[in-house]
N, C-alpha and C positions, 0 to 999 in steps of 0.2 A: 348573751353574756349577762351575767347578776350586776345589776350598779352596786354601790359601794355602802354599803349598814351603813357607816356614818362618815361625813365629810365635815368637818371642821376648818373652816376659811379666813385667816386674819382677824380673829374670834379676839374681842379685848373687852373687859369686864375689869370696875371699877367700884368704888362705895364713897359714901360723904362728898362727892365732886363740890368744888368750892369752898368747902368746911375744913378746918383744922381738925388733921386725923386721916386727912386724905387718902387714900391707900389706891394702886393700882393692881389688880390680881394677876389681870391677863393683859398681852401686851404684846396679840398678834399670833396668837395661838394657830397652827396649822396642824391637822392631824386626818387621819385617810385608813377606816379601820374594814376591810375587804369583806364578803361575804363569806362567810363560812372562817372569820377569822378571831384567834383570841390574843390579844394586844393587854401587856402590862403596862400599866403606867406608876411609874417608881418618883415618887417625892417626900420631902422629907413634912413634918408637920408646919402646917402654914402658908406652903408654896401654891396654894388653888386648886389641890386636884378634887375637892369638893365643888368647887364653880365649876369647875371645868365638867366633869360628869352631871351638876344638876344644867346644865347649859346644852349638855348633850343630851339628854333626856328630856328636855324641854320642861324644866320645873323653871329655871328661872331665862331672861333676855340676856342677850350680850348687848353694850352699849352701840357695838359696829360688828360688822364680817358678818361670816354667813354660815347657818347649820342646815345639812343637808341629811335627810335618812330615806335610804331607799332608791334615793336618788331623787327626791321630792324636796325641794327646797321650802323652809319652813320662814319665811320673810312674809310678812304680812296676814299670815292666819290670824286668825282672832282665837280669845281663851276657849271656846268653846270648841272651836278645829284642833289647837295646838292640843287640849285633853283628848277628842279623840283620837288623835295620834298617836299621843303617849300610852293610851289604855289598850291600842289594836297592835303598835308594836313595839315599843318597850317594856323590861322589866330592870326592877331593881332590887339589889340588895344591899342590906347597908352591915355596920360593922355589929350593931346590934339584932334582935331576930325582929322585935318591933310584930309580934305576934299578940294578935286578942286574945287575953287573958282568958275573957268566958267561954271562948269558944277550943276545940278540943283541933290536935291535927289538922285529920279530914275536912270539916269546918272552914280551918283557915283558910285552905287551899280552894274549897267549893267558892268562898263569898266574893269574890274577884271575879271569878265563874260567872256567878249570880248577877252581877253588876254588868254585867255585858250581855244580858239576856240569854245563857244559854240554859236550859230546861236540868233541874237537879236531879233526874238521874245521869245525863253527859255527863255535868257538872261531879258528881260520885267517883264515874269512871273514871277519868281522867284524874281527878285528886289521888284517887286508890292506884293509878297506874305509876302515875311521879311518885309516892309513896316508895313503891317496891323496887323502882328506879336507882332511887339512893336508899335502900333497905330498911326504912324504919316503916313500912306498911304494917307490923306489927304494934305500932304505938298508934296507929290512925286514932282510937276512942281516947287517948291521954291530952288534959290540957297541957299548955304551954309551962306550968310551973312541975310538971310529975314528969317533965323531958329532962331531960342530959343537956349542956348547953353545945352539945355535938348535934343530940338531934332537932334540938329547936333550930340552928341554923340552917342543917339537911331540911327542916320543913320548911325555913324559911326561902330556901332556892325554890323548893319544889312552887311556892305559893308564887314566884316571881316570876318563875314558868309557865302556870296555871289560863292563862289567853293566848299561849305561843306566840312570845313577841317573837321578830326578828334579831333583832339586839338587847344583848343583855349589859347592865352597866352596877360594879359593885364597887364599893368603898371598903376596904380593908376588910372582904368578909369574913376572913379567921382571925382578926385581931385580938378577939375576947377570948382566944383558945389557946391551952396550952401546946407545944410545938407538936407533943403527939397527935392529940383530935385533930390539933389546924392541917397537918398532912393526910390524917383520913378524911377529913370534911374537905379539903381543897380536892382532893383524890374525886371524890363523890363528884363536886362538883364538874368537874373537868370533863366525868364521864358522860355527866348529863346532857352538856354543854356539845359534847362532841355528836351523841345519841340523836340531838334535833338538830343539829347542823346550824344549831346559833351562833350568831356572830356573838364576842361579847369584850369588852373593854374592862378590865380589874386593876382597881388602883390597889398597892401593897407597897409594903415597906419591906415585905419575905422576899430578900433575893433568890434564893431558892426556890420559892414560888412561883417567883418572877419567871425563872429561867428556863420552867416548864412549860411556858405557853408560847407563841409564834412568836413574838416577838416581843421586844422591850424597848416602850419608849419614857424619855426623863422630861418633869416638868421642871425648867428651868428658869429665873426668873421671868416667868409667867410664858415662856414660849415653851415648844415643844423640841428636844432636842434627841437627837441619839445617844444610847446610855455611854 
């Protein structure tokens, strides 16, 4: 039986403790996102689902509780464990493409590759395979400014792909898109996502979006609740 992509446990995250400005984010967050599962998570701007997804991905600490991926509880790694965790099974997307300018597509996708030792011609293959995956393997030699902001995002999954995390975690991937691209680029997406059998958690404010994936959960002040 597959453990669980990600387990999030009484998860509470805070800022300025002590200081005027105080704020609390998270406030006992539970969440349980299955193998092979795609979970919405629907809030409104402000409510945490940025702590919450970099907490899950392990870019930043929770104050208390517990994050779990793979079924590997992540309490007490050090930064040097906790990045290679993130680099062998996370990926992320964010609302921007956040793509190197200099470097062209294919590029993108290979230097992630690169950075994990794998040899550039894999490294090729693989970029050119997620490429044709989400159909812009015809733009592979275009940098990031001679894309469509449809395809710099499609490259931007593809690049977020590009080590085969097990879990994927995105921030309002189609926010910068109009409703048409955001339904073909969420489309792409879904397929990709379905094609490696990734787990993945997308936060969105497209209830329609939402509505398309396994299930839909609501961050509410700071907990997680059913929509």
């Amino acid at each position: 039986m597959n453990e669980p992509a990600l387990i999030l446990d009484q998860v509470t995250k805070g800022y300025n403790h002590g200081k005027p400005g105080e704020v609390q984010v998270l406030r006992g967050a539970d969440l349980r996102v299955e193998a092979g599962e795609v979970v919405a998570l629907v809030a409104p701007s402000g409510a945490g689902k940025s702590t919450l997804l970099h907490i899950a991905g392990l870019l930043d600490t929770p104050d208390s509780g517990r994050v779990s991926l793979g079924g590997q509880g992540m309490a007490g790694l050090n930064d040097a464990a906790l990045t290679q965790v993130r680099r062998a099974r996370v990926g992320f997307i964010y609302q921007f493409h956040h793509l190197l300018p200099e470097f062209n597509a294919l590029e993108n996708i290979m230097i992630p590759q690169l950075a994990n030792g794998v040899s550039a011609s894999l490294a090729k293959a693989r970029a050119l395979d997620l490429l044709e995956r989400v159909g812009v393997q015809h733009r592979a030699d275009h940098r990031p400014a001679a894309l469509s902001g449809g395809e710099q995002q499609r490259v931007a999954f593809c690049r977020a792909l590009a080590n085969a995390p097990r879990l994927l975690l995105a921030d309002e991937p189609t926010g910068n898109l109009d409703p048409a691209t955001s339904d073909q680029v969420f489309g792409a997406l879904m397929g990709l996502v379905r094609e490696t059998g990734l787990s993945a958690l997308i936060a969105t404010h497209n209830l329609e979006l939402a509505a398309r994936m396994d299930r839909v959960v609501r961050l509410d002040q700071g907990r997680i609740a059913a929509p």
